[in-house]
Every structure is written in structure tokens, then in C-alpha cells.
N, C-alpha and C positions, 0 to 999 in steps of 0.2 A: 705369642706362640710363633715358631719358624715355618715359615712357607715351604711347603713341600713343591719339588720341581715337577712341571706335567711330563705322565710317563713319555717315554719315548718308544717311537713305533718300532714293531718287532721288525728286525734287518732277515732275511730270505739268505740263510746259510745254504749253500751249494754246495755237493762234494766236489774236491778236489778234482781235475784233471786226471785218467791213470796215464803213467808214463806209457808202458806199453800195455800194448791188450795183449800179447803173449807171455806176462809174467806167471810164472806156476805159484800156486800156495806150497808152504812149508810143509819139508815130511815132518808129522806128527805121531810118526809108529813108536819111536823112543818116549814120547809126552806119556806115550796110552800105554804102550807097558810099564812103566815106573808106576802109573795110577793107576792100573788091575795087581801089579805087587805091592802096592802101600796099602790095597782094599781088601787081598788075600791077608796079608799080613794082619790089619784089623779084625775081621772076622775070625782068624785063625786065633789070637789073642782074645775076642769077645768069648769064644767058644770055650776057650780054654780057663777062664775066671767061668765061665757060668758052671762049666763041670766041677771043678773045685767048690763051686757055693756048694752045685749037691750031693759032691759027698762029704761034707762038711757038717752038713744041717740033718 
């Protein structure tokens, strides 16, 4: 049977260096409306198959 190697010790990951402390985060107002209009859109569509089942059935 093959000898298994002893584990090896867990290595202490560090984050990175930041380059600068004054870098801004990304504008995400374009992220967030495209996903409040792909959720309108969804719902508007959910709604619109549900009203069809009832006056269907």
C-alpha cells in the first residue's frame, strides 16, 4: 500500500499590501439599477403568467 505524505503545516496567508489608503471603491449605481430592472422585469413577468393561469383555470 502507498505511503501517504505527513500533512504539511498550514502556511499564515496575509493580505496583500494596499497600494494606497486613498483608493475609492467602484461606482456601483449602474450594477444596482440594471439588477432592480432585471427584478422589476422578473416580477412583472411572474405576475403576468400568474394572472393568465387565473383567468385560464
Amino acid at each position: 500500500m502507498a505511503k501517504l505524505a505527513p500533512a504539511k503545516e498550514k502556511q499564515d496567508i496575509k493580505p496583500a499590501p494596499q497600494s494606497g489608503a486613498n483608493e475609492k471603491e467602484p461606482e456601483l449605481k449602474g450594477a444596482f439599477a440594471s439588477v432592480m430592472i432585471l427584478g422589476a422585469f422578473i416580477l412583472i413577468t411572474w405576475f403576468g403568467v400568474f394572472a393568465l393561469y387565473l383567468i385560464r383555470s
